[in-house]
N, C-alpha and C positions, 0 to 999 in steps of 0.2 A: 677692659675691665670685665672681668666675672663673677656674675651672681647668682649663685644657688638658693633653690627653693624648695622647700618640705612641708606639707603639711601632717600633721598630727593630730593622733587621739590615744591615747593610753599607748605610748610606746618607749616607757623606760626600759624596756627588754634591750631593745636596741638602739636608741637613738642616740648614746653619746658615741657607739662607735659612728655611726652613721656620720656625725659631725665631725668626728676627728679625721676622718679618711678625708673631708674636705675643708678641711681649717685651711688650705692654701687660696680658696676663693677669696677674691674678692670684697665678696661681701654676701653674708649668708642670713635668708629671711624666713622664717618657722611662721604657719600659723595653725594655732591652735586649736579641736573644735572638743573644747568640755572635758579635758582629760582629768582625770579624777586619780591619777599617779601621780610621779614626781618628774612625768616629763615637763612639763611648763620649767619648775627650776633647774632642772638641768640642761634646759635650752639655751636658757642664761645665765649659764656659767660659760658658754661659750661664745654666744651673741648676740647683742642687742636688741635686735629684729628680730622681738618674737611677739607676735599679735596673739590677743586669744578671741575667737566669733563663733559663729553658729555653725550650722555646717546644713548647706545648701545640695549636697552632692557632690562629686569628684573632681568632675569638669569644671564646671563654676568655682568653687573651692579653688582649684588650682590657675584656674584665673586670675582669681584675688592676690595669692602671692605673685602672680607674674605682673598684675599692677603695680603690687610695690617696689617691685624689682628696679635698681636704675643701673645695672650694669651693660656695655654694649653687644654680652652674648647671657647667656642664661645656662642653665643645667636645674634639670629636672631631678631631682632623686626623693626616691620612697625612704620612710622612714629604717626599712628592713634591708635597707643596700648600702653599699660601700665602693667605694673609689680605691681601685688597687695604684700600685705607686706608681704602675708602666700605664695604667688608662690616666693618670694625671701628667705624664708626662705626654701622651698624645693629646689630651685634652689642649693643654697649654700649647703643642703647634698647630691644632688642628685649628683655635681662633685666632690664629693668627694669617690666614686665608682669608682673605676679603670675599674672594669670587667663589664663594661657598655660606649659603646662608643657613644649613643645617644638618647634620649629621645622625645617623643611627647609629647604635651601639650593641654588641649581643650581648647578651645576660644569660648571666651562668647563676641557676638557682638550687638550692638546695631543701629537700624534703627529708624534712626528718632525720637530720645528720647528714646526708647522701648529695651531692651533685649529681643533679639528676642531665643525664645528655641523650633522654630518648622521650617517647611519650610528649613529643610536639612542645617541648622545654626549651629548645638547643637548636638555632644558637638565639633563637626567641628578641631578634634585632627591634631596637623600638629606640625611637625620635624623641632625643632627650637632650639635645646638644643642640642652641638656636642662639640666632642673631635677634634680638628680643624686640626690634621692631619687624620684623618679618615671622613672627608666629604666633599663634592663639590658641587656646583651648579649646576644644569642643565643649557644649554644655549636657555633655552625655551625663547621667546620674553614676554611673560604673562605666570600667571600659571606655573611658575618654581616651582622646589620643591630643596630639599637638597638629597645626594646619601650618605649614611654613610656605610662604610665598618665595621660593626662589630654588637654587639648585640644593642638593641634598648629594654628599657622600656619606660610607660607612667607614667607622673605627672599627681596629682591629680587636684589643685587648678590651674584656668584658665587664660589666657592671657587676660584681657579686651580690649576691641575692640571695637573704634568707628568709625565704618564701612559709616554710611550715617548721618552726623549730620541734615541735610536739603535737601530739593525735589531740590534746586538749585549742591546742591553735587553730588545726585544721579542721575542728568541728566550727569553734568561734566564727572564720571566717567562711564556710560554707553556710552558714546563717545570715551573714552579714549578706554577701555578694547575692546567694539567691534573693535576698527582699530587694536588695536594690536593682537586680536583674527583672523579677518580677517586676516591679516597678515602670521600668523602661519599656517595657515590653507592651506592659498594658495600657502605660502616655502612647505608644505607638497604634493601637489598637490592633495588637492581636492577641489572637484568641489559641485556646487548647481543650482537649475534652482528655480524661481520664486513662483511655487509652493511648492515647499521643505523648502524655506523661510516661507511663511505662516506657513505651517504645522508644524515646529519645534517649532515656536514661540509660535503656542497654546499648540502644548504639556508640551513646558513650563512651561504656565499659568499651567496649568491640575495641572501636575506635583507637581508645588510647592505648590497652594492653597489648594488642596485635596491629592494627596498622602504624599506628607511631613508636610500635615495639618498645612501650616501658616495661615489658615482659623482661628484655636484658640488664634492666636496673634494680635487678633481685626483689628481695621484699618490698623497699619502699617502692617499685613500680608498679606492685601490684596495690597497695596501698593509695596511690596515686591515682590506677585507673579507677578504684570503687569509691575515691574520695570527689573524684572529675563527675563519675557517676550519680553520686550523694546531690551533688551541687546542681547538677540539673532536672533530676528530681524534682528538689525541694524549689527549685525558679519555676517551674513548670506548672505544680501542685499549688505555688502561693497565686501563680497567674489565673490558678483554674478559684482559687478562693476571692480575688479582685472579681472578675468578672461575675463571681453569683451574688457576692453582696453588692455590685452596679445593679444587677439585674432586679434586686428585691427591693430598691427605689426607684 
């Protein structure tokens, strides 16, 4: 038995496709944190399993639905992805492997209309396929991952991914992930000073546009490296903002 798990906030853009790429699961668990669209009822017009809670961060969050989960393998998906009909037909032998407790999958995402396959995108393999007593979340606030106790291979055919449908998306979320980046950073206790912001944010740029060469994915890869750029800026800038308001108590 497979059971899919998504959590949600304001994802009517995409989340009935998301759901219909895996209407073959099992059994499929949403939960909600405060969506003020119409995803909550279009959750349920698909499946019963939709909780609505607060929303503790990503990690913990996606814990929660893996609690609810009672199927004996799992699948991970973002509200912004989809299960193509060759990654479901691997899906479906891939659980059927006993002596395999977990699986990575690549993800093919798309920026701004664009599948993007440079600038550190592609083939961007991540652990979303588990035997559900052998794996847990991390309680990272951003940037969680899954911890699977046992053997792990990869599938071949990829998760599709739409990552940035518009430059109005991909501001929203370099807001979002720098606080919750900054965040993380500063539970961690570290630290930045004003220069160090600068300097990260171009290596950034460097980074993506020339060594992971999203230089070759035309416009949107340049869009990508000043938006990669944006994003740790603004994680960097809000860390440097935690630390002086700790410091003036």
């Amino acid at each position: 038995m497979l059971s899919a798990i998504i959590i949600t906030k304001n994802e009517s853009q995409h989340i009935a496709r998301c759901i219909r790429s895996i209407a073959w699961a099992d059994e499929i668990i949403v939960l909600d944190s405060g969506s003020t669209d119409d995803t909550v009822s279009i959750c349920k017009q698909f499946t019963p399993h939709v909780y609505e809670t607060d929303w503790p961060g990503f990690g913990p969050q996606k814990q929660r639905a893996l609690d609810k989960a009672t199927g004996d393998w799992v699948l991970s998906i973002d509200a912004d992805e989809q299960i193509s009909e060759e990654l479901k037909i691997e899906i479906q032998h891939a659980i059927q492997q006993d002596h395999i407790q977990g699986y990575n999958i690549p993800r093919l995402s798309s920026y701004c209309g664009r599948q993007m396959k440079h600038g550190g995108w592609w083939p961007d393999h991540v652990l979303r396929l588990f035997q559900r007593q052998a794996g847990q979340f991390t309680d990272d606030l951003v940037h969680e991952r899954v911890i699977v106790n046992g053997k792990l291979d990869t599938l071949t055919n990829p998760i599709l991914h739409e990552a940035f449908v518009n430059p109005e998306e991909v501001l929203h979320k370099v807001n979002t992930y720098s606080s919750l980046g900054a965040k993380k950073l500063f539970n961690k206790g570290k630290t930045t000073t004003l220069p160090m912001v600068i300097a990260k944010s171009f290596w950034t740029f460097f980074k993506t546009y020339f060594l992971k060469a999203s230089c070759i994915d035309g416009s949107q890869g340049l869009m990508l490296a000043i938006s990669n750029a944006e994003g740790t800026y603004y994680k960097y800038l809000k860390l440097l903002d935690l630390q002086n308001k700790h410091h003036k108590h």
